[in-house]
N, C-alpha and C positions, 0 to 999 in steps of 0.2 A: 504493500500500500504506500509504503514513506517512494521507495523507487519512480512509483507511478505518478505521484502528487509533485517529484521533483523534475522528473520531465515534462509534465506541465506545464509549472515553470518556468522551465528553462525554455519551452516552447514559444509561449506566453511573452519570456522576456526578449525571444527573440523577434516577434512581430512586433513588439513595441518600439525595439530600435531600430528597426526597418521601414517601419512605417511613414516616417518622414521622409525618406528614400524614393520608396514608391509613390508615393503623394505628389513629390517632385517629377518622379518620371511618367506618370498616368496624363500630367498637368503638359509637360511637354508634349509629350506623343499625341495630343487631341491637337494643340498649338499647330502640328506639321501636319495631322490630321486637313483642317482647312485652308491646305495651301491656297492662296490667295491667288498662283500661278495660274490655277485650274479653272476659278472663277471669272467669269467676262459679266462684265458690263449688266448685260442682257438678263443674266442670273440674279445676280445682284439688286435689279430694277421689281423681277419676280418676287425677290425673297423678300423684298421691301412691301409688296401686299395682302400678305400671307399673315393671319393674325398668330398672335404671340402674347405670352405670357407675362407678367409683371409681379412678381412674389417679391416683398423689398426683403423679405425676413431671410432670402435668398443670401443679404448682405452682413455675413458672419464670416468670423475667420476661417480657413480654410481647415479642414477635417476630414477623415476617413470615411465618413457617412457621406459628406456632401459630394466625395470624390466620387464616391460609387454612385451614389444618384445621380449625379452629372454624367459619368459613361453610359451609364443605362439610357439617360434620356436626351442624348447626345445626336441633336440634326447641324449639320452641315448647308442646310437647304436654308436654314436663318443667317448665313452670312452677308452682311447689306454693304459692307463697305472695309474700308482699312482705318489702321492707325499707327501714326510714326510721331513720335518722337526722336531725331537725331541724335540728339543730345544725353539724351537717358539709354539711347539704344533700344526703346521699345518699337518694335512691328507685332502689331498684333490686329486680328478679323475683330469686326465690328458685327457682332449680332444682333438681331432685333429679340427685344424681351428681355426682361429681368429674371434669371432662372439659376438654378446651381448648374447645369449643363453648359449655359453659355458664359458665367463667369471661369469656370473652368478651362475655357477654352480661350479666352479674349478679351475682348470690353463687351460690355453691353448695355442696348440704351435702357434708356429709363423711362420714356415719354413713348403712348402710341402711336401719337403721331409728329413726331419731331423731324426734322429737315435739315439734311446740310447746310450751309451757310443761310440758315432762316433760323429767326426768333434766339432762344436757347438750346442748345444742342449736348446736351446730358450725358455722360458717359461711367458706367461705373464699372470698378477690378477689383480684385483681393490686391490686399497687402500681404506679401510673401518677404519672409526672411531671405530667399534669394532672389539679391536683385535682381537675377535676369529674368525671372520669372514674370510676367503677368504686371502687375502694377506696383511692383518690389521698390522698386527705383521712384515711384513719381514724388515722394515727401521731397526728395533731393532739387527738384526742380526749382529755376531761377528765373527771374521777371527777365522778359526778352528771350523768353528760351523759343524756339518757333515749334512747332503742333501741328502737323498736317494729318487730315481726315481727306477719304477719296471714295466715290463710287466707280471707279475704273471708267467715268461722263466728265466728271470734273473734277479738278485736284482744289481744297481749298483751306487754305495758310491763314493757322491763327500767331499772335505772337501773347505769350501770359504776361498781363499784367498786374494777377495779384492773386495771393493764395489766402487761405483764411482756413481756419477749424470752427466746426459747429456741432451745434449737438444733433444726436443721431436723426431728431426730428424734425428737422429742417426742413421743410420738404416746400417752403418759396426758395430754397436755392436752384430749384429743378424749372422755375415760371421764367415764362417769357417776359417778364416786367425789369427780368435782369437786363436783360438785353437793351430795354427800351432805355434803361437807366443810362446803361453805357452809349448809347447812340448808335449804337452799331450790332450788326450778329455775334455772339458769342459761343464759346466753350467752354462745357463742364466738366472738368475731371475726377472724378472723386471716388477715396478709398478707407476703408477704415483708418482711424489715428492710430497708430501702432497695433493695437489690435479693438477688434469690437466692444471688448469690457469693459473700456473706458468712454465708452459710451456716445464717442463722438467720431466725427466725419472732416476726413479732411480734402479741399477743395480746392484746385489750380481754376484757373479763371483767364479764358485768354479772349483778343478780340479778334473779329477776322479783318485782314491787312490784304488778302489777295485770293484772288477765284482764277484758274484758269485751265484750258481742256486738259484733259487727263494725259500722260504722256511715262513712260515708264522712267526716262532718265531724271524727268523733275523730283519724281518719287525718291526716287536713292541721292539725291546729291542734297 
């Protein structure tokens, strides 16, 4: 019996420190999953009609449960667009819907019917201990840093102007009244403050600077 209960154990202790491992790599593999490569325009415009889900409770720190629920309910067919950050080194698919599947995978919007360089344009990611990961890196982010969003129709450059923390309630940071404030279309970034517990959100806030047809070299440079 004592034999049995310590290989348990030892079992037990081995998924435990694995677990962040695989978490990481389940998180990548869905990332290359929706090559952006693959996706044209035409798709894109598609995936943009198609209703979609909005669970905010979706925006919790990342965990074993929500991984597995994410694979499970994991479509590719919700990809509406891109996201780069240069500067942070994020490329990541732009999915429609707030969902553990598509933060898993990318960004994802927040609004059902939000719009590229229109109104407020909302975007939410996990905060991951590895920055290359998902939205790992965006706390680091500096005013002037540029943010390009693209439906593979038109490429459109925002430059952040201001970050801010709020509490997890916030939910006029998501209204188009932001935008009006600022005079111009905006970007919403936002990822838990270090983690969910502390019960707040944090938020890059860029303006859009430039709109122009989609083109692959604009993308990368």
């Amino acid at each position: 019996m004592k034999k049995t209960l310590s290989i348990i154990l030892i079992i037990v202790g081995i998924i435990l420190i694995l677990t962040p491992f695989l978490t990481e790599q389940i998180i990548k593999y869905h990332n290359k999953s929706a090559s952006l490569d693959e996706i044209t325009e035409k798709n894109m415009s598609e995936n943009n009609k198609k209703e979609a889900d909005f669970d905010f409770s979706s925006v919790e720190d990342v965990n074993i449960k929500a991984v597995i629920n994410g694979t499970m309910n994991y479509n590719k067919d919700l990809v509406i667009g891109v996201l780069i950050v240069p500067d942070l080194g994020i490329e990541l698919p732009i999915f429609k819907g707030l969902t553990d599947a598509n933060l898993i995978s990318g960004a994802a919007t927040m609004k059902p019917e939000q719009s590229m360089g229109k109104g407020n344009y909302p975007l939410a990611g996990h905060n991951m201990k590895n920055k290359n990961l998902l939205f790992g890196s965006l706390m680091d982010i500096k005013i002037g840093t540029k943010v390009i969003i693209s439906d593979k129709n038109y490429i459109y450059e925002y430059k952040i102007y201001d970050t801010i923390v709020v509490p997890d309630n916030a939910m006029d940071m998501l209204d188009d009244y932001k935008s009006e404030e600022k005079g111009k279309p905006i970007i919403s970034l936002m990822t838990c403050y270090h983690s969910s517990k502390t019960g707040k959100r944090f938020f890059a806030l860029g303006e859009l600077v430039d709109k122009y047809p989609f083109n692959d070299k604009y993308i990368t440079n």
